[in-house]
N, C-alpha and C positions, 0 to 999 in steps of 0.2 A: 504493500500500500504506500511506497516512498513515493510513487507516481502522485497519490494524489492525499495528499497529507490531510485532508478537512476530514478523511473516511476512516483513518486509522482507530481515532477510539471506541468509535461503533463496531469495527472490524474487529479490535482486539475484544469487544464485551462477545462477541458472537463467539468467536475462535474458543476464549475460554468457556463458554458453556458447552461447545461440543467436544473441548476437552473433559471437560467433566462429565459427557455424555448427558448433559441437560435439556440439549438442543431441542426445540420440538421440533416434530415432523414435518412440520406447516409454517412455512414463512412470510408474510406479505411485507416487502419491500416496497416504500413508497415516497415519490419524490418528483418536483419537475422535471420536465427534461434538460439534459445536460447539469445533473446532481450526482451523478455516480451512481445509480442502482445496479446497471450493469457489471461494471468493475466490482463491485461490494459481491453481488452475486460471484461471479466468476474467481476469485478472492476465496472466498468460502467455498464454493466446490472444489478447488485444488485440495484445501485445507482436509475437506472431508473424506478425498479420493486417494492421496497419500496416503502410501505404507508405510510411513517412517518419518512424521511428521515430527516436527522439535520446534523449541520456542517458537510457539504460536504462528508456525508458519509453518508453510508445504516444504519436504527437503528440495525439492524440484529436480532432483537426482533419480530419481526409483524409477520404474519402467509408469508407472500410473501417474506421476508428474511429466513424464516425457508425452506421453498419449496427450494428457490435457493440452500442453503447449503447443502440439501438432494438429491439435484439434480433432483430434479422432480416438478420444477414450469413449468405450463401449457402454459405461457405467455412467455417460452424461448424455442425457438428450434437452436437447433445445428442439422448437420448430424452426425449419426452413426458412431462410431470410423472407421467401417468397410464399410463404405458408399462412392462410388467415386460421385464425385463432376459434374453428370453428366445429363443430363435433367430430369431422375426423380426426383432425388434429389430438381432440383433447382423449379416441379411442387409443389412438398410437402412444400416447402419453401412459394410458392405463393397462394399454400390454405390457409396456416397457418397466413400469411399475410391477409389476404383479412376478417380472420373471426373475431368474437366479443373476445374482453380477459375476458378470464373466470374465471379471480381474479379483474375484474373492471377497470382495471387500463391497463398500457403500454403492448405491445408488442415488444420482441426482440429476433432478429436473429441475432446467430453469427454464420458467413462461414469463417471455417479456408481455407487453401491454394487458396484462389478464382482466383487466376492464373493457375490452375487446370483447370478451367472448359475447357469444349471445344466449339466452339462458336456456337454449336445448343445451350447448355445449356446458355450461356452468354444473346446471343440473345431471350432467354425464359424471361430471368430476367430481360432484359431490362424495360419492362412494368410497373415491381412493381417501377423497378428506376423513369421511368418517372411519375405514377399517385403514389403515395407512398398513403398506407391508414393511415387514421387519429391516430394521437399516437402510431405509430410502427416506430421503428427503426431496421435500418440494416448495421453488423458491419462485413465489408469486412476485411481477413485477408488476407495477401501475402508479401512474401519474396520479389520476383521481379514485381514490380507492371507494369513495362513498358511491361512483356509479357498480362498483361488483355488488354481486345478490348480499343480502345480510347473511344468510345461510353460508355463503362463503367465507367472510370477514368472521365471521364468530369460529370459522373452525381454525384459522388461521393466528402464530402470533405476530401484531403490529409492530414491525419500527419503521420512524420516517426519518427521512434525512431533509434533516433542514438545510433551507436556503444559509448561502455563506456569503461574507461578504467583509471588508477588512483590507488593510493593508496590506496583510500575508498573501492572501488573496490575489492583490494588484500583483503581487510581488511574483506568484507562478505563473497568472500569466505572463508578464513579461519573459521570464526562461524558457516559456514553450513555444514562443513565437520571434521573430525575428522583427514583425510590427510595430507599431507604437500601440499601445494601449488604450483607449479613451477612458476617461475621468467616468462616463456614464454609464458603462457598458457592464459591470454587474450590477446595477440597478435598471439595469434596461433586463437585464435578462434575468430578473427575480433572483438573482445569486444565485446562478448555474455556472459552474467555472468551465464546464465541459462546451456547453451551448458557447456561452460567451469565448472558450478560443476557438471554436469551429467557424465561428462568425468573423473570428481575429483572420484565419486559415483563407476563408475562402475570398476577404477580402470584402466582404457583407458591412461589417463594420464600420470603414472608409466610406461606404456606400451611406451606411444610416447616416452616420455626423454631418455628411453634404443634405440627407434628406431633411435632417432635424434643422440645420441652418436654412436652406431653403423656406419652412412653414412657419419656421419665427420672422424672417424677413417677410412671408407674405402676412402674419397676422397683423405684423408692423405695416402693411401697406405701400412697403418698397416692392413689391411685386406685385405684378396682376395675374388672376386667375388661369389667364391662357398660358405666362409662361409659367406656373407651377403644376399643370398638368401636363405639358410639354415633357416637365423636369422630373415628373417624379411618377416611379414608374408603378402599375398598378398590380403587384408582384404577390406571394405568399407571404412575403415580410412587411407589408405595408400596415395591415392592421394592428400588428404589434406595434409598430412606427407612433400612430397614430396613436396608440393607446397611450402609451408611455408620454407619449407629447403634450397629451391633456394632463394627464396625471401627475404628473413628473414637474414640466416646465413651466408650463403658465396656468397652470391651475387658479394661481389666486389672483389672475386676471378677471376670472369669469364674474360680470357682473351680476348682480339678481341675487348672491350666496348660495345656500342649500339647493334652492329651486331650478337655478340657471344649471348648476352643476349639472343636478338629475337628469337634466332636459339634453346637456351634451350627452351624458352615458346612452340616455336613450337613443339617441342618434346616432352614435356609432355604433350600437347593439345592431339597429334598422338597418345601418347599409352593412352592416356586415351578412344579415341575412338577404336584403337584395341580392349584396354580390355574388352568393352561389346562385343567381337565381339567372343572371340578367350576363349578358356577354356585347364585346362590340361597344357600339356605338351608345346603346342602352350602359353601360358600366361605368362609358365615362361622363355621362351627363349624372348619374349616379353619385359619384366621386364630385362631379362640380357640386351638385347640391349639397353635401354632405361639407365639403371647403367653405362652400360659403356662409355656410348656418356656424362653422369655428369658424369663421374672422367676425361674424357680428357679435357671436356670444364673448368673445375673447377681447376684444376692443374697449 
């Protein structure tokens, strides 16, 4: 867990309960994305699948460390990158459960987004929850865990991983990227250190701080509407864009108080539902409308 240091002490409280053999069977792992549930997961099945595990960590040496790291231990199933989280999926989960580990030792399932499922499949999996097989564990991942069935969450134990956010923080991303940092950018990304250097990565980042500059100069009325639609493009990151921008920057611009506030939230709730709705020509008269209603509220 030197990779990502914010994970270590949840990591070590897990490690040590399955050293103790305290572990439960059932895990619900919960966090935004780009918080590490992944790694935290993946972190603990090495831990579990080692034969020769020592201070709180996999030897990474044994032939069942070597498998994990090549990614073809027989005693970890994951679904398919390309795999929906959907009753097949969770039958393939429950043979793979039910049979003998074919390196002697543990068995582990990690299901990413399991607030995914849909509750034929939820209701498939209920079974292994309630009789779990002997020396198998199952490591539920999900962002919003209040959308999985209750019947799930209750057979499961919760830990969540809080957002982070800190100096230390600024401080990894800057070693993990070769970029400059933005001042904004774990508070844009709710303290996801993961999300936030992917965004450093891909160059997304660069991209926000021009967009964020752009919508303060048009609320200031140094821009006109044509060229901040011109400018700014109507992408899968916009909405976050946008949200953060009310939220964040000029919030206490909003005249009206409470009232005006609401009226923004409702309005970007609205086009966010348009916009799955409407494409083209309709999207960006959508997007004007939705600009225009934040520079008068914001003014």
């Amino acid at each position: 867990m030197k990779d990502f240091p914010w994970l270590i002490p949840l990591c070590s409280q897990l490690i040590q309960l399955a050293a103790r053999q305290q572990l439960p069977h059932a895990l619900l792992l919960s966090g935004a994305k780009g918080t590490g549930k992944q790694a935290l997961a993946r972190q603990l099945a090495r831990y579990l699948l080692c034969r020769q595990p020592a201070a709180e960590q996999a030897c990474g040496q044994c032939k069942s460390c070597l498998l994990v790291k090549a990614g073809h231990h027989p005693d970890l199933w994951t679904p398919a990158a390309d795999q929906h989280t959907g009753v097949d999926a969770i039958r393939q989960l429950t043979v793979f459960m039910q049979g003998a580990a074919q390196q002697g030792g543990k068995k582990v399932v990690i299901l990413p987004d399991a607030e995914q499922m849909s509750e034929a499949a939820a209701n498939a999996l209920l079974k292994t929850l309630e009789e779990p097989p002997k020396d198998s564990f199952l490591l539920l991942l999900c962002a919003h865990p209040a959308q999985l069935l209750p019947t799930i969450r209750s057979r499961c134990q919760h830990w969540s991983l809080a957002p982070v956010f800190g100096a230390d923080i600024q401080q990894w991303l800057a070693q993990h990227s070769s970029r400059p940092v933005p001042d904004f950018l774990l508070d844009y990304t709710g303290g996801a250190p993961l999300l936030a250097l992917e965004l450093l990565e891909s160059d997304k980042a660069a991209a926000i701080s021009a967009q964020l500059v752009l919508l303060e100069q048009y609320v200031e009325q140094k821009l006109d509407l044509y060229h901040v639609l011109q400018s700014l493009p109507d992408d899968e990151q916009l909405p976050m864009t946008l949200n953060w921008f009310l939220k964040q920057q000029l919030w206490t611009k909003a005249g009206g108080g409470q009232s005006k506030q609401l009226q923004l939230v409702a309005k970007l709730q609205q086009w966010q539902k348009d916009r799955a709705l409407v494409s083209g020509q309709n999207s960006q008269l959508n997007l004007a409308a939705l600009l225009l209603f934040i520079r008068t509220a914001l003014v």
